[in-house]
C-alpha positions in Angstrom: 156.1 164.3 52.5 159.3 164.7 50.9 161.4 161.1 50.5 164.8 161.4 51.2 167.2 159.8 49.8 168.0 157.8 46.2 166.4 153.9 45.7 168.0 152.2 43.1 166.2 149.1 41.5 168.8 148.4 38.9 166.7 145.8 37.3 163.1 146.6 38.6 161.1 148.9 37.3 157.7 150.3 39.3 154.9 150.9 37.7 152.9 154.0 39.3 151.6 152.7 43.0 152.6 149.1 42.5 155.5 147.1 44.2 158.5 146.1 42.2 158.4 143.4 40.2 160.7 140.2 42.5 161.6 138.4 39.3 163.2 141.6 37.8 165.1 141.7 41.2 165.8 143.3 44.7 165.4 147.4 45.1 168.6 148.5 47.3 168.3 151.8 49.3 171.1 153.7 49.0 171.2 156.6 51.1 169.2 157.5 53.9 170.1 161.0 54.9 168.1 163.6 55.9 167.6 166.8 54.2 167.2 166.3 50.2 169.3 163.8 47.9 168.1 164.1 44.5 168.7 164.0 40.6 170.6 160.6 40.6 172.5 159.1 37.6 173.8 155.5 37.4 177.1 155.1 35.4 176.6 152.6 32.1 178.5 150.2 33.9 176.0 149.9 37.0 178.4 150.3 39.3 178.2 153.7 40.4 175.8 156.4 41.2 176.2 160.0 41.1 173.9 162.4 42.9 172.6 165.7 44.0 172.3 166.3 48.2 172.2 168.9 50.5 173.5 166.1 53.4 176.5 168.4 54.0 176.1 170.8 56.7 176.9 173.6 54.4 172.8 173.5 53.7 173.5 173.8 49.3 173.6 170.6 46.7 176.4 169.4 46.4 177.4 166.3 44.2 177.9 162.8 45.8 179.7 159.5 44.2 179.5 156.1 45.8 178.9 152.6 44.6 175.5 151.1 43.9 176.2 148.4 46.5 176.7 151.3 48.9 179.3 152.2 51.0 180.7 155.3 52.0 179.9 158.1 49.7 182.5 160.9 48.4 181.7 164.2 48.2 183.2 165.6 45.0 182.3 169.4 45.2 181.8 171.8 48.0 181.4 175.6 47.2 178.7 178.3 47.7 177.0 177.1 44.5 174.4 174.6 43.9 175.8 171.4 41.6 173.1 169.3 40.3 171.9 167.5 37.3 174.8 165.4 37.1 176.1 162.9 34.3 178.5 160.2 34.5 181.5 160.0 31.1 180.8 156.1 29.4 183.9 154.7 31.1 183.1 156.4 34.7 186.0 158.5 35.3 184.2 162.3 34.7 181.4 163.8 36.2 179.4 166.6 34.2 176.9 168.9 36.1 174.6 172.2 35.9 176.1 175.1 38.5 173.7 177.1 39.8 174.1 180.2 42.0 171.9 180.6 44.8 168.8 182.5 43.1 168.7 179.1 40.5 170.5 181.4 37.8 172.4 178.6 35.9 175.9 179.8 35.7 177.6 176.7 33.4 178.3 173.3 32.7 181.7 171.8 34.8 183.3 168.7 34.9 185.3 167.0 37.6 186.8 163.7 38.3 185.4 160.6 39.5 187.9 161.3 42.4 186.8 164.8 43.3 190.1 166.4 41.3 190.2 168.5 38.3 187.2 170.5 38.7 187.0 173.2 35.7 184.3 174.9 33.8 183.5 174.2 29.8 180.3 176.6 29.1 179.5 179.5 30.4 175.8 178.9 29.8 174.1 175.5 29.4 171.7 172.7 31.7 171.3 169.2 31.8 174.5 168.0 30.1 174.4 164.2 28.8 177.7 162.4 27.6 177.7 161.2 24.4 178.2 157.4 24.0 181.9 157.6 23.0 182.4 160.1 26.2 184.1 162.7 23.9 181.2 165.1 23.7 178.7 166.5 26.0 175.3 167.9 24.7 173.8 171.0 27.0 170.5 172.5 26.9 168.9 175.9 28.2 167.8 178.1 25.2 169.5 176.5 23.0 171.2 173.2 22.8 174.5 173.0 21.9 177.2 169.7 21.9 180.2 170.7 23.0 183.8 168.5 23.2 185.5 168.3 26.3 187.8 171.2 26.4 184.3 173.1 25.9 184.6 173.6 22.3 181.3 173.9 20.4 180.7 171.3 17.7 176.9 171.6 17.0 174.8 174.8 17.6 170.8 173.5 17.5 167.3 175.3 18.7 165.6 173.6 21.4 166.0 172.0 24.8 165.9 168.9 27.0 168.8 167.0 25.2 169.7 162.9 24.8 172.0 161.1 22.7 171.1 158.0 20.8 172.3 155.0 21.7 174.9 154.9 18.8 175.5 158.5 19.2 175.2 159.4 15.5 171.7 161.7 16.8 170.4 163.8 19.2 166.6 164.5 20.3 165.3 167.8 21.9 162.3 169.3 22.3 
């Protein structure tokens, strides 16, 4: 069976087939849609969550904001494409994602808003982008991973996949 739908336990953590731990605290459903909700992303903050769902009635993945408290979500992109893999900017206000046409071709890295405006494209090519801890750069990885700033601009060219900043942003692991 397929769940549907993101859980967030911001402070417990499950260990594989046992219940959360009730001193690390509560789990909170957040959505509870059918269809498929997946790929969430909590900002550093805690206070929002950004995720992958085909709840729309336009049947792709789009990209949903809301707060982890719950609440109404917004919808922050709507096209013929698949958005997934999101990442939320260190102070909250920009979403990255993965765009991916309808036969799972990956056609670039995007960035929007928090509020759903200012939606443009900075790589042509690229998956899983993560925000670096400063939120000026963005690393991608398909083939290659590559950091890039925010206007898209390369700054480091690498050989590998699967990307994440350090903590103090100063290195980068990939496989």
């Amino acid at each position: 069976a397929i769940l549907s739908g993101v859980i967030v336990a911001l402070l417990s953590r499950r260990a594989s087939g046992s219940p959360p731990d009730p001193s690390l605290g509560p789990v909170t459903r957040i959505t509870a849609d059918p269809g498929l909700t997946t790929e969430p992303r909590i900002s550093r903050d805690g206070r929002l969550i950004v995720y992958a769902s085909n709840r729309g009635t336009d049947g792709q993945l789009d990209l949903w904001l809301q707060q982890t408290t719950g609440g109404r979500a917004i919808r922050l992109t709507s096209d013929a494409s698949d958005d997934r893999q999101p990442d939320i900017s260190p102070d909250g206000s920009l979403i990255a994602y993965t765009r991916f046409e309808r036969c799972y071709r990956c056609t670039g890295i995007w960035v929007i808003n928090a509020d759903g405006t200012g939606q443009h494209e900075i790589s042509l090519s690229g998956r899983r982008p993560d925000f670096s801890p400063d939120g000026t750069k963005i690393a991608l990885s398909l083939n290659d991973p590559q950091v890039v700033d925010l206007d898209g601009q390369p700054v480091v060219h690498g050989a590998g996949a699967y990307v994440s900043w350090s903590p103090h942003g100063r290195f980068i692991a990939y496989t």
